[in-house]
VODREN-951254 format. One record per residue (C-alpha): y, z, x. Coordinates in steps of 0.001 Angstrom, whole numbers, padded with zeros to 6 digits, always signed. Example, Ala and Ser with C-alpha at 12.3 -4.5 7.8 and 13.67 -1.06 7.14 Angstrom:
-004500+007800+012300 -001060+007140+013670 
END
This chain:
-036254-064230+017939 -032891-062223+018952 -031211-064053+015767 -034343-063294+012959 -032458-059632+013573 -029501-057974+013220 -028970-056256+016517 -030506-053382+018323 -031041-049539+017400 -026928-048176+016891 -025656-044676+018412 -025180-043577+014932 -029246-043707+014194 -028656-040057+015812 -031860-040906+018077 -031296-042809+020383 -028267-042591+023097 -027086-046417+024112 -026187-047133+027248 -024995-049832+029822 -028971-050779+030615 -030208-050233+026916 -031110-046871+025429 -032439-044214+027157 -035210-041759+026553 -034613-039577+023907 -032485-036448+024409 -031881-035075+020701 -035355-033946+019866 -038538-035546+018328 -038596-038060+015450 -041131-038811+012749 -042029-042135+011741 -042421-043019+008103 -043085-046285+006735 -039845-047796+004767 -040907-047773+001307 -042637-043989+000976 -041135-042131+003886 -043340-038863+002660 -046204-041397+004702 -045787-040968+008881 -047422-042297+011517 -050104-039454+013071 -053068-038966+014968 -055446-036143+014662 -055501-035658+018474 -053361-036620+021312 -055953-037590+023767 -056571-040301+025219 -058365-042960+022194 -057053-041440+019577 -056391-043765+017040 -052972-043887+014766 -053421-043696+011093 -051082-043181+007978 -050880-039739+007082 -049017-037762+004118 -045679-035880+005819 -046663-032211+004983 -050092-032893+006052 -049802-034120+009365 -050543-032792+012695 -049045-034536+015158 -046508-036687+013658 -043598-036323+016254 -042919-039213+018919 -040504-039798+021336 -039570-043549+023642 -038666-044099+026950 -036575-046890+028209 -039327-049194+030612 -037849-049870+034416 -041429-051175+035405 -042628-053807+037457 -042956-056183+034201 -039180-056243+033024 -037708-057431+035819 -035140-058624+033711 -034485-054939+032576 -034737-056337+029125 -034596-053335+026328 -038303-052373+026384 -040047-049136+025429 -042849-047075+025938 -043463-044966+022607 -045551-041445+023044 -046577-038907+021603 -044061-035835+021736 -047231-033389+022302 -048334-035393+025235 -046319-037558+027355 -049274-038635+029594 -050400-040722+026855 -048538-044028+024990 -048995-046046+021843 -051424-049167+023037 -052300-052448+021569 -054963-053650+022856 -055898-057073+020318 -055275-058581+017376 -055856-056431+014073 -057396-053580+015851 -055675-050115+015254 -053401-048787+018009 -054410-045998+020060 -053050-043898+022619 -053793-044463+026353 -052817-043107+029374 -049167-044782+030524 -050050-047924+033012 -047011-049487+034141 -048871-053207+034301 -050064-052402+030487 -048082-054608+028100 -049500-053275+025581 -047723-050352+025848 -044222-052099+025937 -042232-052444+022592 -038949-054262+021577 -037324-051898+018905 -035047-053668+015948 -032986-051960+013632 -033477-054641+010512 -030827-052461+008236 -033909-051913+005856 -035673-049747+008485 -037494-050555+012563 -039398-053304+013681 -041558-052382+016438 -042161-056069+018178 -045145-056300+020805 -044024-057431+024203 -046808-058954+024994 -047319-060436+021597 -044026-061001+020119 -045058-062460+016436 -046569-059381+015779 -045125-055956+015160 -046346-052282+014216 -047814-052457+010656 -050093-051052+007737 -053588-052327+007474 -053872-054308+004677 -050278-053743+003486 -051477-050083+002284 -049624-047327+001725 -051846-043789+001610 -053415-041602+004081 -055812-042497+006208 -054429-045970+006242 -054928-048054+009863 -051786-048349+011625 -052620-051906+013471 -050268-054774+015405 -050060-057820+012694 -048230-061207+011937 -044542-060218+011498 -044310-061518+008077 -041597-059389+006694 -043535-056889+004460 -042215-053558+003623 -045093-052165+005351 -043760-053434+008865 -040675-051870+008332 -040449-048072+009741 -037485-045040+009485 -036902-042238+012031 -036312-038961+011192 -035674-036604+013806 -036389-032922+013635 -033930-030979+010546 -032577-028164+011241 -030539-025447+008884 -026367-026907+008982 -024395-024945+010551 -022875-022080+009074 -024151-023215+005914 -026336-020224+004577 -028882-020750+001449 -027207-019366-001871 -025466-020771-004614 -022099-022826-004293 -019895-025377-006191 -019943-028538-004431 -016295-030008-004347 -015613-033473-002388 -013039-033346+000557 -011664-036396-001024 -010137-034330-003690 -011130-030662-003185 -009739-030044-007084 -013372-031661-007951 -016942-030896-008067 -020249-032354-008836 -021296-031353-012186 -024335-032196-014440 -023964-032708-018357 -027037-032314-020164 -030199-031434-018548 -032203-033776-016293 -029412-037310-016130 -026916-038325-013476 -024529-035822-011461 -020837-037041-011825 -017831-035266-010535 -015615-032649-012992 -012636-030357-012437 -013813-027952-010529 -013331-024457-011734 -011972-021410-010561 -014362-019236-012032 -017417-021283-012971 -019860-019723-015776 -023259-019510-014227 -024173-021744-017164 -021380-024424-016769 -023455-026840-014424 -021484-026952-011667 -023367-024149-009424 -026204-025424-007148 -029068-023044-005116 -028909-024367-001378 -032121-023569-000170 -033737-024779+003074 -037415-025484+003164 -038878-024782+006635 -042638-026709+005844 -040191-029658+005211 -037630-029066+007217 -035140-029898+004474 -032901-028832+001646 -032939-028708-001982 -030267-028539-004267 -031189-027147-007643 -028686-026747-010776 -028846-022788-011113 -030358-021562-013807 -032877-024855-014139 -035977-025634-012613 -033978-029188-011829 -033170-030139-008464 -030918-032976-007088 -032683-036646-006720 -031970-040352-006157 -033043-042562-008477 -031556-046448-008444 -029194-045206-005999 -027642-042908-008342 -027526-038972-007928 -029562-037399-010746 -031309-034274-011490 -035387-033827-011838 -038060-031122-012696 -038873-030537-009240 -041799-032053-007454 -042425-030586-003941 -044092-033429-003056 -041294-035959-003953 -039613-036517-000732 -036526-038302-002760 -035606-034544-003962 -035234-033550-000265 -031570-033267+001825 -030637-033464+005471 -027066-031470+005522 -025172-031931+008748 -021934-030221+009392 -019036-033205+009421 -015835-030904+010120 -014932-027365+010306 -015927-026586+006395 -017171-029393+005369 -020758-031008+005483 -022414-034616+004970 -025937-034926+002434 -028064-037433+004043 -031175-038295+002047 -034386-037178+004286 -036573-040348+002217 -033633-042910+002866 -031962-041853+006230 -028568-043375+006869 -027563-042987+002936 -025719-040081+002090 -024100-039013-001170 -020930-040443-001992 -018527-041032-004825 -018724-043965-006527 -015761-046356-006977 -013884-043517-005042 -011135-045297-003258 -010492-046995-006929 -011292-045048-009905 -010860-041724-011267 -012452-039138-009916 -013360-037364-013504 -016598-038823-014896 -017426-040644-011274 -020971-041046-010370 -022177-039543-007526 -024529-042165-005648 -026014-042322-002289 -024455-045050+000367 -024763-046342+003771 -023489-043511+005874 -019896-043545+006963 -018845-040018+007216 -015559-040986+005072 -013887-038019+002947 -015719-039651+000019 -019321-039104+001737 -017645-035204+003032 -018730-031926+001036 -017520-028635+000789 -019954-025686-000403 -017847-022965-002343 -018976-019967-003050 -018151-019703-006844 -015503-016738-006840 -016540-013498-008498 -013496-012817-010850 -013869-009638-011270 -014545-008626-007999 -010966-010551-006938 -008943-008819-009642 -010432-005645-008980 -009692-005404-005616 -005856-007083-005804 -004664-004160-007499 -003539-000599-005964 -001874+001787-008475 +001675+002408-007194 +003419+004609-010091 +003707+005065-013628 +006304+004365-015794 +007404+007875-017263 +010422+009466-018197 +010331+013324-020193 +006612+013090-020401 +005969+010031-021694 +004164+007262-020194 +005790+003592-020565 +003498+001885-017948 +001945+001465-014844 +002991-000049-011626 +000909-001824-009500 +000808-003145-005735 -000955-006033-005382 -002599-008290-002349 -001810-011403-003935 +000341-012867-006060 -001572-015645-006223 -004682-014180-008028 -002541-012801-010923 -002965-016515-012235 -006679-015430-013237 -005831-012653-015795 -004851-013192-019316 -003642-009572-020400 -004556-005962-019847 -005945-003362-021987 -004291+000279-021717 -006372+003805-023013 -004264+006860-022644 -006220+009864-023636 -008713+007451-025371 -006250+005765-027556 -006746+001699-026965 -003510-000019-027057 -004317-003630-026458 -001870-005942-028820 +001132-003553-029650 +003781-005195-031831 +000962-007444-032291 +000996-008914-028751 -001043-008755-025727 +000287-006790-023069 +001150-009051-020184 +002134-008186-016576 +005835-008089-015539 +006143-009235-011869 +008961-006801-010481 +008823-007958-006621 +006119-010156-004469 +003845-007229-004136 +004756-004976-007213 +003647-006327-010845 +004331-003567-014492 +002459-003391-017022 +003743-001650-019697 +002054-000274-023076 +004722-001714-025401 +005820+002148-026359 +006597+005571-025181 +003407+007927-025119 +003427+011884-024233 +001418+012824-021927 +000662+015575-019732 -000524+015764-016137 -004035+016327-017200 -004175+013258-019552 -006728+010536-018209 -005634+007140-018253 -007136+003575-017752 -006155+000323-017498 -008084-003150-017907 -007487-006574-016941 -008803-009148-019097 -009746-012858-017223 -009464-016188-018375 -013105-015748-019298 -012543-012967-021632 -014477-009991-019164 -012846-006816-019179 -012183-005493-015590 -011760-001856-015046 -008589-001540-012589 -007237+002401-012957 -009411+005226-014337 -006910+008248-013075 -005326+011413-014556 -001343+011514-014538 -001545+014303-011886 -004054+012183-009483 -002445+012457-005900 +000884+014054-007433 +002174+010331-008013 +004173+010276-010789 +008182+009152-010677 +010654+008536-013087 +011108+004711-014750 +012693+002103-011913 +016200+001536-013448 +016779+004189-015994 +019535+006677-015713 +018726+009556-013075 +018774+013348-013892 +022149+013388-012321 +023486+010996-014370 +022340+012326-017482 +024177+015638-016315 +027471+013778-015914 +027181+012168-019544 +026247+015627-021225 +029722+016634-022552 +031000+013488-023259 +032190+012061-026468 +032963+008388-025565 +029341+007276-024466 +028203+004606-025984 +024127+002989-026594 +023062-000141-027250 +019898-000645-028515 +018251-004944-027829 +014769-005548-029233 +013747-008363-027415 +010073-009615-027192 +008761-006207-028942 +010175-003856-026408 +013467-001681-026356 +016160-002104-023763 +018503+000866-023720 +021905+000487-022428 +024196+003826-021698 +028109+003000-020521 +030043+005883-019977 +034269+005090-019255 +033473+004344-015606 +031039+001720-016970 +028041+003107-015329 +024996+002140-016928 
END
């Protein structure tokens, strides 16, 4: 018998907790029974008293589906063989109990000289066999083969039928630290990409992931948890279409509540990352196809036997808000002014790093737009690690009541407001970083031998002044 199977129930099952003298009684919570080939089916019984009998029953509809086993030290294993006592996680006084051939179980009070109440539990790597110890050619299966509620749930002749064949699911709860909202889904594999769909309902393949994702560019999925189920969804925002497996591929659906293959168990893995085991098919999670071979771009995303490699690790990204970034990177510093005429604007800024997102920058003194001058966007001149110019391409007179504002224009194309402020706001106004000082220009007055060199380079003036010390 011990070679028909593959070996007994693993640690990894998440169940059960192996030890020297077999598995001991459950210590993780309760766990559902559904049959193999339709997990939204369980095992239930409308009462846990004793007689009541065990019957198929549709997931969201039953009312006492949770059971838990116990590891039997009785009087009839003296061979401490791995033998358990299955019960109902409502009542522990009472056990699953076959009693004869093709009569439904029921639960009876636990007897410790009642083999009927003592099970052998295989893991077949298609889902359970529950083996009668005191009848060992049969095991726990569907009257008649039949899969719908009300079904009899009886002891037959192991004869290798889906219906014979059970999967555990133990109470879901909300990941850690994972909170329901929308998010980019990148693989720790290679965190540069995503999962993405193309075109409406179809498969879900992996993209470049980008920085600031359109809400329209299918790569943003709503988490949301589902407390009745006690399971995720994953639906493509702005779509009624929610992720699925279908042939073992990753695709996308109209949703169907009742469609238990559009439901997610999401575990936390590491520190940010998580693992998307399918609540239907426990034990396959999403993975990347080919991963470890092929290209990433265009890869399908699948579900596969779960290993908890990079491939089969997720990270949920909260798409960035671009203008709420640039916004908030930039603190005015100074202008650029020199005789009453603005040149520019300085800036401090938080990070360097986030000045990759802006294209140009869109100046208004007074009203007046100046937005290509010389015909050429106006572009940010980085003038330390935490200073950055931006200058309006000309000279314009101002005075200290003149309102000025200045835009910052993303990859997208949005226009981000960064300085609305009058030229007198907090008294801040300086003279232009590098040009001669007041002093100097005193010294130079009288003299005849100064020389000025004008260089147009790149549509802007540079103005050199050497006097016969050489000071510029």
């Amino acid at each position: 018998m011990g070679n028909v199977y593959k070996e007994k129930i693993e640690l990894e099952l998440g169940i059960f907790q192996n030890t020297k003298f077999g598995i001991d009684e459950i210590e993780v919570g309760d766990f559902e029974l559904g049959i193999f080939s339709d997990t939204k089916f369980v095992i239930d019984v409308q009462n846990t008293d004793q007689g009541a009998t065990l019957r198929l029953q549709e997931r969201l509809k039953a009312g006492n589906p949770q059971w838990r086993v116990k590891l039997y030290k009785g009087v009839w294993n003296p061979e401490k063989l791995d033998v358990y006592v299955i019960y109902n996680a409502k009542n522990e006084k009472n056990a699953i109990t076959f009693d004869d051939y093709d009569l439904t179980l029921t639960l009876e009070p636990i007897n410790d000289y009642d083999l009927g109440q003592l099970w052998e539990i295989y893991d077949t790597d298609e889902g359970w066999k529950f083996r009668s110890f005191e009848v060992p050619s049969l095991v726990i299966s569907t009257r008649n083969q039949e899969i719908k509620a009300g079904t009899e749930i009886i002891a037959f002749n192991d004869n290798g039928l889906q219906t014979q064949l059970w999967t555990p699911q133990n109470d879901r709860y909300p990941a850690e630290g994972l909170q329901e909202g929308k998010y980019a889904i990148r693989t720790k594999m290679n965190e540069q990409f995503c999962m993405y769909n193309e075109n409406g309902p179809g498969p879900i393949k992996m993209d470049y992931a980008l920085d600031f994702p359109d809400p329209y560019s299918h790569v943003i999925f709503d988490v949301a948890w589902w407390d009745d189920v006690k399971a995720y969804t994953l639906r493509l925002d702005h779509t009624t279409l929610v992720l699925s497996i279908e042939n073992g591929g990753i695709v996308t659906q109209p949703f169907d509540k009742g469609n238990f293959l559009q439901y997610w168990s999401i575990q936390k893995a590491e520190d940010n990352t998580y693992i998307i085991e399918s609540v239907n098919q426990p034990l396959l999670c999403m993975d990347v196809e080919g991963a470890w071979t092929a290209p990433l771009p265009g890869g399908n995303v699948i579900v596969w036997n779960k290993n908890e490699n990079t491939n089969q690790q997720w990270i949920f990204e909260k798409p960035i808000n671009s203008e709420n970034v640039i916004k908030s990177n930039y603190h005015f510093d100074q202008w650029e002014e020199h005789s009453g005429a603005i040149g520019g604007v300085y800036f401090k800024i938080d990070k360097a790093d986030f000045l990759k997102y802006v294209e140009r920058y869109k100046i208004e003194i007074d009203g007046f737009p100046i937005e290509y001058p010389w015909g050429k966007p106006i572009k940010h001149e980085v003038v330390s690690d935490q200073v950055i110019k931006v200058s309006t391409g000309g000279a314009y007179g101002v005075d200290k009541q003149t309102p000025i504002k200045v835009w910052a224009i993303d990859k997208e194309g949005k226009y981000i407001l960064i300085l609305d402020r009058l030229v007198n706001s907090n008294a801040t106004v300086s003279q232009t970083r590098g040009l001669p000082t007041s002093s100097f220009q005193a010294n130079i007055g009288n003299k005849n031998n100064v020389k000025m060199q004008f260089n147009f380079y790149n549509s802007t003036c540079n103005i050199f002044v050497n006097d016969d010390n050489h000071d510029e």
